[in-house]
N, C-alpha and C positions, 0 to 999 in steps of 0.2 A: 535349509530347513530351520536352522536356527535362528536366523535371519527373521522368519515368517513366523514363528513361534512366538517371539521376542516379542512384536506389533502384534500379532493378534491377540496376545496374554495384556497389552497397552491397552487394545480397544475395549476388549470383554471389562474390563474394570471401570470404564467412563461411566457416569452415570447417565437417564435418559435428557437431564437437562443439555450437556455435553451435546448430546447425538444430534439434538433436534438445533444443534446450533448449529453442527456441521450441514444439514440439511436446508437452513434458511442461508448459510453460507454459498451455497453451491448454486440455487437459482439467484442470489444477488449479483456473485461474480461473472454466474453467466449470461447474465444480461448486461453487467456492466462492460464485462468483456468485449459484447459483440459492440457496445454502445465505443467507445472510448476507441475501438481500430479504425471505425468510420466516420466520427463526428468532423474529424479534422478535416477532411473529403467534402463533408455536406458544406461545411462553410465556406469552402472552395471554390463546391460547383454553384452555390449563393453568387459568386462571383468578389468575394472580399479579398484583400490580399495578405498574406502573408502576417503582416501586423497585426491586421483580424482576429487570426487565430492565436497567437501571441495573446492579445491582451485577454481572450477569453480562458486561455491557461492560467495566466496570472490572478485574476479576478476570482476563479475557483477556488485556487490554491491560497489566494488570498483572506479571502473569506474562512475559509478551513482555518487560516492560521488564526483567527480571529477572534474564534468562536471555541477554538477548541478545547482552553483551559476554561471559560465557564460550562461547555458544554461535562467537561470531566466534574466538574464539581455539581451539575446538575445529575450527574450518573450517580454518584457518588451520596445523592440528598436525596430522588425520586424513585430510586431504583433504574437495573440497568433492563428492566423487560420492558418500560415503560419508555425511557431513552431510547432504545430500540426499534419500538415498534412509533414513536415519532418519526426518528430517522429513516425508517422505509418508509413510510406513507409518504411523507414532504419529498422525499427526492424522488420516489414512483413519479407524483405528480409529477414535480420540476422537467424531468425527462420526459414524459409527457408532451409537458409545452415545447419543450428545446427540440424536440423532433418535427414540431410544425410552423413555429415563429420563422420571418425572413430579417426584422429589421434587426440591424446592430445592436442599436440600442437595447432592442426585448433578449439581443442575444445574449449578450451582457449581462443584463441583467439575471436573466434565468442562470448562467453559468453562476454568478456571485450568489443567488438563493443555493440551490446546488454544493456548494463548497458548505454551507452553512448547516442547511440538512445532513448532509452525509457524515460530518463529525461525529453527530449524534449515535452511529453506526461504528465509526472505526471508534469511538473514548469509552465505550461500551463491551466489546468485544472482546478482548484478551482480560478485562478483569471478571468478567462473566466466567470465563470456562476457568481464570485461576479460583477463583469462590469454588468453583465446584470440583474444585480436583487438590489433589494434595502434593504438596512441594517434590515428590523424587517422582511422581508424573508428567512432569510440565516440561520436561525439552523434549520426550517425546510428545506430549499433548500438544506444545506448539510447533511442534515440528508437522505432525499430522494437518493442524487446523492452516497452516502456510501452503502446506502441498496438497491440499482439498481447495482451497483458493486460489491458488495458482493452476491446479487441474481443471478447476471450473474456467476461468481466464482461459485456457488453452483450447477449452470447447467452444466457451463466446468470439475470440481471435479467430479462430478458423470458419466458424460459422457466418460471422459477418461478411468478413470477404467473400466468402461462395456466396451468401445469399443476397447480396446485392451484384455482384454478378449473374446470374443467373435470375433476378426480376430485370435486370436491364435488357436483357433479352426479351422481353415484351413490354416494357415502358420506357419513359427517358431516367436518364443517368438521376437526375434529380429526384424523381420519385421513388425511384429503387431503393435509394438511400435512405427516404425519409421512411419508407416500409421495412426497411431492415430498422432502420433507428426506434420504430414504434414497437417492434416485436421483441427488441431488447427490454424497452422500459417495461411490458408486458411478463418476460419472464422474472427482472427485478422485481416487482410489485406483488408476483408469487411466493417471495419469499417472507412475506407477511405472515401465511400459515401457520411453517413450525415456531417464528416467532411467540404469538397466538398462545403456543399449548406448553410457554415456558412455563417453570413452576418453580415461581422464586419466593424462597423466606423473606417470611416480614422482618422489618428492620426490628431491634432492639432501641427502644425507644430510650432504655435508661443509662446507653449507653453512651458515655463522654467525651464524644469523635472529637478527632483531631480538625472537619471540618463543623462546623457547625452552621445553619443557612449557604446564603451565598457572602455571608463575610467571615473570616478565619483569623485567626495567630497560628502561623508556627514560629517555634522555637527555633533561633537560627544557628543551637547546634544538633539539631534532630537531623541524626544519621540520614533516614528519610530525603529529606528536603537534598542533603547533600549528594545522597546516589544521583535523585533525580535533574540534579544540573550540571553533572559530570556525565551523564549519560545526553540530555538538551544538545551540550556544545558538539560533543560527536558527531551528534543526530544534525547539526546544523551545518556542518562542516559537508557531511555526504548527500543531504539535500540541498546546499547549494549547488554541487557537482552534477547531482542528477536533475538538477532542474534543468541545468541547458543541454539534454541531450534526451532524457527519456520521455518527454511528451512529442517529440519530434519522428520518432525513431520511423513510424509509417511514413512521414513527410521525404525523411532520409533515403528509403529504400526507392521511394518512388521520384525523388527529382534527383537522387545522383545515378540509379540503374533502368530508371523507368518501366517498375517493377508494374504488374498489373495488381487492381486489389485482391486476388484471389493468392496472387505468387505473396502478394506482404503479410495476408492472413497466419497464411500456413508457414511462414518465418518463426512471425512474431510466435506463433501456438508453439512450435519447436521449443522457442526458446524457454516457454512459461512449462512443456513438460520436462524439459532440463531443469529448470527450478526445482518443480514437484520432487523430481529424483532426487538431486543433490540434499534438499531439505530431508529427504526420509534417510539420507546416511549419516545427516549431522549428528546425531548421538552416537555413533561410533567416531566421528573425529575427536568428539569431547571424550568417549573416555581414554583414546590415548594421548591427548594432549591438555585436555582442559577446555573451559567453555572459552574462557579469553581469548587462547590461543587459539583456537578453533576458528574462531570468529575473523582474527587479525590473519592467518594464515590464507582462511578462503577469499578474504578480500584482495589479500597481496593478491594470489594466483590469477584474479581476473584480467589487471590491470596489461598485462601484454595483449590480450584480445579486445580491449579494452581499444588499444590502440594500431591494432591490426584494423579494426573497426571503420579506425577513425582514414589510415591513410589506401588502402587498397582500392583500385577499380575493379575488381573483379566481385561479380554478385554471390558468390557460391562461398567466397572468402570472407566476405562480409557477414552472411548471414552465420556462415561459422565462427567467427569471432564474434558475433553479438549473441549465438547463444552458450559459448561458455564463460562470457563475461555476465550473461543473466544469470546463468546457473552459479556461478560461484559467486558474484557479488551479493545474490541474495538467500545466499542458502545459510550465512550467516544470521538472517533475522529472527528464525526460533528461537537460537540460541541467544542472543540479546535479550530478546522480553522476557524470557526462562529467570535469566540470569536476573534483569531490574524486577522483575513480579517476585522473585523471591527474598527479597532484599526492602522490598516496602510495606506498612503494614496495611490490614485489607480499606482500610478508612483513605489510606491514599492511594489508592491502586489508579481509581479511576483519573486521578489530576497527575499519577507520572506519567499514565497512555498520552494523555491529552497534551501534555507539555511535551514529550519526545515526539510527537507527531505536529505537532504547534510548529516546532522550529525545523522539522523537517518541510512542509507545507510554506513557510515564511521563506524556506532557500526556493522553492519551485517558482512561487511568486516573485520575488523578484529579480529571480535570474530567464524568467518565461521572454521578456521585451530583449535583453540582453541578446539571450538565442539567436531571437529571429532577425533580430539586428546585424547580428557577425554576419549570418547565413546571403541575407540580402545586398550586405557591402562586398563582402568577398568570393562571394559564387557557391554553388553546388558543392565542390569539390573544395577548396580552402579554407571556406566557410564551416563546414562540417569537421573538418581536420583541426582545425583550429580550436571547436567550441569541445569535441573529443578530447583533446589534447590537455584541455585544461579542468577536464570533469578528472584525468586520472591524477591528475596533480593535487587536487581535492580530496580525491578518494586517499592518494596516497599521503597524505598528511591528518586525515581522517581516522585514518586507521593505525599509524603509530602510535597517534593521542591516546587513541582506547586501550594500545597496548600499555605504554608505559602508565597508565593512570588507572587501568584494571590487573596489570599482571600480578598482582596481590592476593588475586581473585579466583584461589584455586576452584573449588567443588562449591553447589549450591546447597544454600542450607535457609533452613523457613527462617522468614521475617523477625525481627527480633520484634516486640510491642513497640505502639510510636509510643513516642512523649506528648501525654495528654496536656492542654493545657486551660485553663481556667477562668 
């Protein structure tokens, strides 16, 4: 009861900006959900191979890395309702196309627009609800707004698989797919609404931002700058790791156990409502250990299922170590952005999201060809063991960095002011 009291005294305090973000949150992810279990499938049953879908992972993630720090500095100069509601509309579209194009090249290309659009969506996002909420809110605020996003993901994951299952049963495998793939970008593009009825403060015009346009100085001892690139390497370190294993993971299920998509849906959904869970108890790990610890602790504990994951034949095994490797590896991410949001001042919010997601997006990229590479040289089974084996080795050197270079970092405390400069 205490428990329940706690979060619901969290939610009643958000204000309506907050709510309506959860609400545009919730049909974005569920469509992206359904979209991202299946796509890898369509470009399957296209008849591409393997490398295919590879370079269209990379390409995405590529782009994403690309765009992302001007895309934060564009959040950060335009406002983030305006960022926002670009970023839905261009990637509504994009999906759109990418649910009906066949050739490589259009594939290609829409996945690299794609990466591009959606920045504008994730550099946007966590500095939006910290604007709107106050410093000794935000590891529960982000802990909620992760396990609302990962809840919606659990509803898209599981949906996709049944409903292209069950269109196959009165069309070909092909079409099914492209009909589940259009009714995802259909719920995505819904999420434009609560966008819509954001209500955000006009900027302060006479104010002496740290950015100013799109060309800047900082000071290269502003605290600032320095969270924000000790938090990058981190972030570069565990998205190198999960580049070679987490866009794969439907591929995984179905070319090492020859899972159906309806068995991979309801996996992967397990795995994203262990997320949710884990996420809403991360503020009690913080307060009996601290946000750092917290973070370094839940990362340790995934790494054996991590790698139960990687070497077992058994499907029931599998899917059990992938979801307490999802739920604790990522239950540490409220706590992260909690931790760096309170730590930057609000002029830089938008370009630390952009840069910690930059170099996360830069590992996925170019370790997407790497993947599919090992997969194809060495099989199903040593292929997958192998490209595992080396995501925990990542993870696990990932996560010491952060300890020893955050254990400093008891309790969160507001942003000191940047260093304006002139």
């Amino acid at each position: 009861m205490a428990f329940y009291k706690e979060w619901a005294g969290q939610f009643k305090g958000y204000n309506r900006n907050i709510k309506l973000a959860f609400m545009a949150n919730i049909l974005t992810q569920i469509g992206f959900g359904i979209f991202m279990v299946i796509y890898n499938f369509y470009i399957r049953e296209l008849g591409y191979s393997e490398s295919v879908n590879g370079q269209i992972i990379s390409m995405t993630a590529l782009a994403t890395a690309l765009i992302l720090v001007p895309a934060g500095i564009a959040s950060d100069r335009i406002g983030r309702k305006r960022a926002m509601l670009f970023g839905a509309v261009a990637t509504g579209v994009a999906m759109l196309f990418r649910s009906m194009v066949e050739m490589q090249e259009l594939l290609i290309l829409f996945a690299f627009f794609t990466g591009l659009t959606t920045a504008f969506l994730q550099v946007s996002g966590i500095p939006w609800l910290a604007e709107n909420s106050k410093a000794d809110q935000r590891v529960h605020l982000f802990s909620i707004h992760f396990a609302i996003m990962t809840g919606a993901n659990v509803i898209g994951n599981l949906s996709g698989g049944i409903l292209t299952d069950v269109f196959s049963l009165f069309v070909d495998q092909l079409t099914s797919i492209r009909i589940t793939l259009l009714i995802a970008s259909v719920f995505f593009i819904a999420g434009l609404v609560p966008i819509l009825h954001f209500a955000e403060a006009p900027k302060d015009k006479n104010d002496v931002s740290v950015l100013k346009g799109f060309s800047f100085k900082i000071s290269a001892k502003n605290e600032g700058v320095k969270i924000i690139g000790m938090f990058a390497f981190a972030q570069l370190l565990i998205g190198i790791g999960a580049g070679l294993v987490i866009p794969y993971l439907n591929l995984y299920f179905a070319d090492r156990f020859e899972a159906s998509n309806s068995a991979i849906g309801i996996i992967i959904s397990l795995g994203q409502a262990a997320t949710a869970f884990a996420m809403i108890i991360g503020p009690v790990v913080v307060r009996k250990v601290g946000e750092v610890r917290a973070v370094v602790i839940l990362q340790l504990m995934s790494l054996p299922f991590l790698l139960l994951t990687a070497y077992t034949e058994n499907l029931w095994l599998a899917a059990i170590g992938f979801l307490f490797r999802q739920a604790l590896m990522n239950a540490g991410n409220p706590i992260q952005m909690s931790l760096m949001m309170s730590r930057v001042n609000d002029s830089m919010k938008g370009l630390a999201n952009s840069v910690n997601q930059m170099v996360f997006n830069l590992g996925w990229a170019v370790m997407g060809p790497v993947s599919t590479g090992i997969v194809m040289r060495y099989g199903d089974y040593w292929g997958y063991a192998l490209v595992f084996s080396i995501t925990a080795s990542l993870y696990l050197i990932g996560s010491l960095y952060f300890f020893f270079v955050f254990r400093n970092y008891k309790k969160t405390k507001t942003a000191a002011p940047s260093v304006k400069t002139v």
